[in-house]
N, C-alpha and C positions, 0 to 999 in steps of 0.2 A: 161159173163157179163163184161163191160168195163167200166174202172174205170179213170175220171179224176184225175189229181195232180193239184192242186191248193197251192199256195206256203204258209210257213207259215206266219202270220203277220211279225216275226221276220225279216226273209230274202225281206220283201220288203220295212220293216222299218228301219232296222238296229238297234241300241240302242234306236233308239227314241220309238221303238213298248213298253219298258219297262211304258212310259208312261200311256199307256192306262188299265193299269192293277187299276188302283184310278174305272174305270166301268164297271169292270167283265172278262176283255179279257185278256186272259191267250199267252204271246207272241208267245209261240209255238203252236196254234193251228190254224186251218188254216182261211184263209180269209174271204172265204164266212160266217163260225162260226161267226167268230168276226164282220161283218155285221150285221151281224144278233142278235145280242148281243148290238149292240151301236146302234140301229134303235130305241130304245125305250129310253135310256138315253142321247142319243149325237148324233140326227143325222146327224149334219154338220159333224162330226167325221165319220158315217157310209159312207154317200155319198164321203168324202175325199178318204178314204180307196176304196172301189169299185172303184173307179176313176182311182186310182195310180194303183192299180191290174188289171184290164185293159190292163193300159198301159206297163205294165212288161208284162203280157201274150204277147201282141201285139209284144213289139220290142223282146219276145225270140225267137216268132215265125220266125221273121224274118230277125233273127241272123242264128238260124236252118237251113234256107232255101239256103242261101247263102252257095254256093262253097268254100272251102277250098282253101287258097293259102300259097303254102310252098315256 
């Protein structure tokens, strides 16, 4: 079985993720959770979050991708 890693809220929020804990979302757990948690009380909050997560998946991807220069 294969297992995605999706990042925690923390690491894509930084201290701001402390914020969202006022509507159930625990910083360290992971993003699609915390989507899934602020879809019912906040969801301009939920779609922000999905958004930025995204966009980190995106540019690590292709950070990864890119050659090494020493």
């Amino acid at each position: 079985m294969y297992g995605i890693h999706m990042a925690a809220v923390i690491q894509i929020l930084g201290p701001h993720a402390h914020y969202l804990r006022r509507y159930g979302v625990n910083p360290e757990e992971d993003a699609s959770t915390a989507v899934d948690k602020l879809n019912d009380k906040a969801p301009h909050l939920a779609a922000l979050l999905r958004e930025i997560a995204q966009i980190a998946s995106f540019s690590n991807k292709q950070f990864l991708n890119k050659p090494l220069r020493v």
